[in-house]
KOLZA-145790 format. One line per 3 residues: number of its first residue (from 1); for each residue z, y, x of N, C-alpha, C. Coordinates in Angstrom, 3 decimals, decimal comma, padded with zeros to 6 digits. Last residue first. Example, Ala and Ser with C-alpha at 12.3 -4.5 7.8 and 13.67 -1.06 7.14 Angstrom:
BEGIN
2 = 007,080/-002,250/012,850/007,140/-001,060/013,670/007,870/000,030/012,900; 007,800/-005,690/013,190/007,800/-004,500/012,300/007,800/-003,300/013,200
END
This chain:
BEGIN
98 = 003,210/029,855/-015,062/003,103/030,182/-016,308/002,249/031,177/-016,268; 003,816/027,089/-013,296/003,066/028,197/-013,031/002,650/028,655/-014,679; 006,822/025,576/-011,677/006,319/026,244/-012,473/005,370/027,025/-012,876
95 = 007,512/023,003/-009,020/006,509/024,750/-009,796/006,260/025,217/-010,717; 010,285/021,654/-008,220/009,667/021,692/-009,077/008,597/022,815/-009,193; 011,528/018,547/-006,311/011,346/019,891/-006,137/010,307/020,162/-007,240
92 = 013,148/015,795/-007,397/011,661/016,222/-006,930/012,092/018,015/-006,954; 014,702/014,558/-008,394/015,314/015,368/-007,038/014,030/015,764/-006,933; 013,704/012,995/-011,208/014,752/014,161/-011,358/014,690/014,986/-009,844
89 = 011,632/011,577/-009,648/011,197/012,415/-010,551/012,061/013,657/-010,525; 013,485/009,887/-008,145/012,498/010,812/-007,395/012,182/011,804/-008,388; 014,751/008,317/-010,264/015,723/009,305/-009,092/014,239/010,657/-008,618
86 = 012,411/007,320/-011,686/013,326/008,412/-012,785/013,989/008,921/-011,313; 010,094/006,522/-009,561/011,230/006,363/-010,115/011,941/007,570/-010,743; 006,530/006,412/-009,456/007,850/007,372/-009,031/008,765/006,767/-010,324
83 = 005,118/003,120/-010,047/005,242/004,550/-010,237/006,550/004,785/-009,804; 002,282/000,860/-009,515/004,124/001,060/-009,270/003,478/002,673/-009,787; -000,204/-000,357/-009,348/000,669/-001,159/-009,443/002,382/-000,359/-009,476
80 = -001,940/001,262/-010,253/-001,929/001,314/-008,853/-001,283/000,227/-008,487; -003,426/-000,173/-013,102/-003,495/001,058/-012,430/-002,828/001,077/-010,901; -001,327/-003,471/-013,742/-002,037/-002,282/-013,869/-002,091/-000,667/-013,422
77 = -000,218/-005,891/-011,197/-000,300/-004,548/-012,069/-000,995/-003,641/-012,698; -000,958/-007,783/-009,258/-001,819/-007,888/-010,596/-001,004/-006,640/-011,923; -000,776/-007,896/-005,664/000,053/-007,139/-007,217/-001,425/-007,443/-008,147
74 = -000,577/-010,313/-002,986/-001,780/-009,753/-004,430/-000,915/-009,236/-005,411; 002,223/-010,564/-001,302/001,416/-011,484/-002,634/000,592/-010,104/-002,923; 002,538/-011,161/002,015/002,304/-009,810/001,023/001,487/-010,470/000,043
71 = 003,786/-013,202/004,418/002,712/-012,915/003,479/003,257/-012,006/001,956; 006,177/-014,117/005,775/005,218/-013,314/006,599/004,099/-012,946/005,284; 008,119/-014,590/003,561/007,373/-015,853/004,972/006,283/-014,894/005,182
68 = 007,378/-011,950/002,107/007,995/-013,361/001,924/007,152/-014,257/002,820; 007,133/-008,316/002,279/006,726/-009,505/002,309/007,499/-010,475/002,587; 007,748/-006,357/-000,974/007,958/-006,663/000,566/007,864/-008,318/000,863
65 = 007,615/-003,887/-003,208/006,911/-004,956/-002,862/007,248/-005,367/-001,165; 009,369/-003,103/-005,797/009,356/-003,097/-003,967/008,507/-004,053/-003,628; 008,924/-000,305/-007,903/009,290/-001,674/-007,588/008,822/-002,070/-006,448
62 = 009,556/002,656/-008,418/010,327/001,458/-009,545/010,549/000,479/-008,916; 010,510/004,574/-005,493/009,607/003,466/-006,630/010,193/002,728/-007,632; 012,702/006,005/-004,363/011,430/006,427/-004,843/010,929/006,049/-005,536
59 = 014,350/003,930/-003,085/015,151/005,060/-004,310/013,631/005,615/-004,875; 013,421/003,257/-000,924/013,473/002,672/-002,102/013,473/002,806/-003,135; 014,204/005,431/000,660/012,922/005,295/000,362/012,878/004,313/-001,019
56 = 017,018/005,259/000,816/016,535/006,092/000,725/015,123/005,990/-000,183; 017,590/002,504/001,738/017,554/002,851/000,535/017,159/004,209/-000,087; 014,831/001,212/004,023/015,839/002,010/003,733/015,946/002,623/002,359
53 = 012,354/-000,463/004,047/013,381/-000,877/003,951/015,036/-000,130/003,919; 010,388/001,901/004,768/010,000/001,125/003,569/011,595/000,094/003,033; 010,458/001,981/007,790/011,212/002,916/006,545/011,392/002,038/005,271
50 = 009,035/000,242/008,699/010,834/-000,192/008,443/011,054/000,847/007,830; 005,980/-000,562/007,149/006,925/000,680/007,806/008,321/-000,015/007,648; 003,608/-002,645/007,497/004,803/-002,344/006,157/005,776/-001,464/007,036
47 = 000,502/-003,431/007,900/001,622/-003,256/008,172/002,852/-002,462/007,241; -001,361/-006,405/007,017/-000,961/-005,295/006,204/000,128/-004,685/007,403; -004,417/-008,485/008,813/-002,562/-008,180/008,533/-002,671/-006,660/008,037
44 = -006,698/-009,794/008,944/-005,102/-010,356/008,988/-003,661/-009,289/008,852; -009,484/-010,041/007,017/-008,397/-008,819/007,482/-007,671/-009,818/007,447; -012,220/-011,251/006,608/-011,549/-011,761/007,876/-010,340/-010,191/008,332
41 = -013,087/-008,826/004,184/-013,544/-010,132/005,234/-012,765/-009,983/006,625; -011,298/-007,194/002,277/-012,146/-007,044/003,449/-012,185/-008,440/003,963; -009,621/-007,432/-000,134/-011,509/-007,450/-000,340/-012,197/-007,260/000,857
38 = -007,057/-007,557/000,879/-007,726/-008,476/000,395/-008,923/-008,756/-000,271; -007,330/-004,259/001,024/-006,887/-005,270/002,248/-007,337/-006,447/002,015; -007,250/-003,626/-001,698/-008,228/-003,244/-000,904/-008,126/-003,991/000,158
35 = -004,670/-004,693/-002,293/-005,601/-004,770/-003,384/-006,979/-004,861/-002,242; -002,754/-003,429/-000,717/-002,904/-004,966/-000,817/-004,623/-005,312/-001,090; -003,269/-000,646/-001,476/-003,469/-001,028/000,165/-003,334/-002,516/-000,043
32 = -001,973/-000,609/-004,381/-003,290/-000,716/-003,522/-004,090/-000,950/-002,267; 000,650/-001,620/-003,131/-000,332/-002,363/-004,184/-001,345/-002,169/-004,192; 001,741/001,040/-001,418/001,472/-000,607/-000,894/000,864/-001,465/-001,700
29 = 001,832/002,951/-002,367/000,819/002,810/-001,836/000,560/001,395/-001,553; 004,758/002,944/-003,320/003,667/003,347/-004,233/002,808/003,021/-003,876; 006,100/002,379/-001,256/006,156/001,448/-001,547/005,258/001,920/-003,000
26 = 005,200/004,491/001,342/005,823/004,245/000,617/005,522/003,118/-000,101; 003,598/003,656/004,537/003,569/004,192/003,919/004,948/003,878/002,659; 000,675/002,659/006,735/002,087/002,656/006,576/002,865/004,238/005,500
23 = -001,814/001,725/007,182/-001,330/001,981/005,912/000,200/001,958/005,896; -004,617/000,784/009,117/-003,159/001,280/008,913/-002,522/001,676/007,949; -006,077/-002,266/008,604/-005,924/-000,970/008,275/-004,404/-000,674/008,363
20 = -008,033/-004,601/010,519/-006,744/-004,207/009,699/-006,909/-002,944/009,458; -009,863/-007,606/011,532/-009,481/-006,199/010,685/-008,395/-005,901/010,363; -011,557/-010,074/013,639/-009,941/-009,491/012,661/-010,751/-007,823/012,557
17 = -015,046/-010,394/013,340/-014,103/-009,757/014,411/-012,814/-009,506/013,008; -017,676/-010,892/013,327/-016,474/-012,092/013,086/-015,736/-011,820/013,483; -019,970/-009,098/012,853/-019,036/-009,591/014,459/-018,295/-010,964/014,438
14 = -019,796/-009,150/010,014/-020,813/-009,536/011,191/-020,956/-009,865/012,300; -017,305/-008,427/009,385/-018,116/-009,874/009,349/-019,110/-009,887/009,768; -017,127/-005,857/010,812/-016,080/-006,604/010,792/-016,578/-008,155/010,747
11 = -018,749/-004,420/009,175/-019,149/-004,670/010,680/-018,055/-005,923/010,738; -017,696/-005,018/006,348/-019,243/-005,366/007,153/-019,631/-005,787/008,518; -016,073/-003,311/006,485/-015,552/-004,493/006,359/-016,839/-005,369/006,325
8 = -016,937/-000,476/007,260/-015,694/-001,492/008,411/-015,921/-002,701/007,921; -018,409/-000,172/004,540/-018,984/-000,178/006,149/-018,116/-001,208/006,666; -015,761/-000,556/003,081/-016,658/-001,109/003,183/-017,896/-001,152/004,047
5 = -014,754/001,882/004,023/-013,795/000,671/003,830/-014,679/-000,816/003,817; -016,121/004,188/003,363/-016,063/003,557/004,949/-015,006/002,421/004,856; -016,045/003,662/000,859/-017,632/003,268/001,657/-016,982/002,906/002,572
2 = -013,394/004,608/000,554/-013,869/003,032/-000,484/-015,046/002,721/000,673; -013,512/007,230/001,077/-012,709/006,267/001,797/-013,192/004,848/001,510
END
């Protein structure tokens, strides 16, 4: 995924052409999808799912990243930036393989 992230973000400046990636998704994914989004040349925009704003979903992550005056800050977290919340962990469905 990383290459063809980087191919795209080649052609992209060579053309001088906007970029984006789709990435709609939970609020686990969204720190890296920042991360990577802000190493492509000339990318304007992240999209952020209205799921992402139901407490449901919320309930999943420790921590929410959602954007302020139209702009998504750079996470400086370590490793992805977020993890499954103690709720998700406990309702998670479980396998056992002994």
């Amino acid at each position: 995924m990383c290459s063809d992230l980087n191919t795209g973000g080649e052609v992209y400046e060579d053309y001088k052409s906007p970029s984006f990636i789709h990435t709609c998704s939970t609020h686990l994914l969204t720190p890296p999808s920042a991360i990577l989004e802000a190493c492509i040349p000339n990318f304007v925009i992240h999209e952020q799912h209205i799921n992402t704003l139901f407490p449901d979903l919320r309930a999943l992550t420790v921590k929410h990243y959602d954007c302020k005056n139209g702009y998504l800050s750079i996470p400086d977290e370590p490793g992805i930036g977020n993890e499954w919340s103690d709720f998700m962990l406990e309702s998670a469905d479980r396998l056992v393989i002994e």
